[in-house]
N, C-alpha and C positions, 0 to 999 in steps of 0.2 A: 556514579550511577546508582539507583534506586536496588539494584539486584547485587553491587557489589563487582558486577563485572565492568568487562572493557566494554567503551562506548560501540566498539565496532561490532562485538557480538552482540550486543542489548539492540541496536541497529536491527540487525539480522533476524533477531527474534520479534521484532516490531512486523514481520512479515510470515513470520512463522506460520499464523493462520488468518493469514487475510487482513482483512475488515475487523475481526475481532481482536487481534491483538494488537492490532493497532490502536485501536481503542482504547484497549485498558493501557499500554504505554503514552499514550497520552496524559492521562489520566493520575496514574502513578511517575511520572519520570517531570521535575519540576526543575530541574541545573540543567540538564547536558543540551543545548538546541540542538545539538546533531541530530539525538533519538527524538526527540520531541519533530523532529523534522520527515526523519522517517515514517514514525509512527503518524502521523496526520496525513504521509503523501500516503502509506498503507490503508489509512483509511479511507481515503477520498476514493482511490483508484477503487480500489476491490470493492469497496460499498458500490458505488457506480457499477461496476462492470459485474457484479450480483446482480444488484435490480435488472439491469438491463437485460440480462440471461433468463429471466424470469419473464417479465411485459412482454419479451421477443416471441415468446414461446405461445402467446395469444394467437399467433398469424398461423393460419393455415399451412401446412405440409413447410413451408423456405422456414417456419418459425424455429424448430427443429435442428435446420441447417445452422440455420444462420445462431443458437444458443452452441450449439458444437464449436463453432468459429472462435467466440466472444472465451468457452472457455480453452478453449487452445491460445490463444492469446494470453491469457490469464494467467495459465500457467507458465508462459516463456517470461514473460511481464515478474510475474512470480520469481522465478529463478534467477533472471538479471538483475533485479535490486535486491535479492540478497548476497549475490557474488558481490555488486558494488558497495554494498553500506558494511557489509564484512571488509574489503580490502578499503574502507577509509574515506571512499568517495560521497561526495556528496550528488548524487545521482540525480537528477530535477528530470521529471516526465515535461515533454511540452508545455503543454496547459494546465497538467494538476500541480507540476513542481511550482512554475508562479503562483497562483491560485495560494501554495500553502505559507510561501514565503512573506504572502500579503496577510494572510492571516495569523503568523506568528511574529510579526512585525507588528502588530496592533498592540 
């Protein structure tokens, strides 16, 4: 791996903060498709579900609510793929896990 660590931490830290480190592990990490796997589903999910917390927040009074929601979510979302991509799994969300599979297949 680029950091010298195990795949499974480099993984983990691909979640570390969101959307941004996922980013830069994409970026920097060019062997391991594990982290490059993680790091692109860290990006997609948490960029989405940023933006989203934010546009929501446009609505009247539920806007509010409903950004609360998105980041509770976030953060359980959060916490389970870094328990999985730590213990080795390859974790795929519904619709982002395909989504990234297709675009690291490219």
């Amino acid at each position: 791996t680029v950091l010298g660590v195990t795949e499974n931490l480099e993984a983990l830290l691909c979640y570390a903060l969101g959307w941004v480190t996922g980013l830069i592990f994409l970026f920097l990490e060019k062997k391991s498709t594990y982290v490059r796997f993680h790091a692109l589903q860290a990006l997609v999910t948490f960029g989405v579900l940023h933006v989203a917390s934010f546009v929501i927040l446009i609505l009247p009074v539920i806007g509010v609510f409903l950004s609360f929601v998105i980041g509770l979510v976030s953060f359980v979302l959060w916490l389970v793929l870094m328990v999985k991509s730590y213990k080795g799994e390859r974790y795929k969300l519904p619709v982002v896990g395909d989504f990234v599979e297709q675009q690291l297949g490219k």
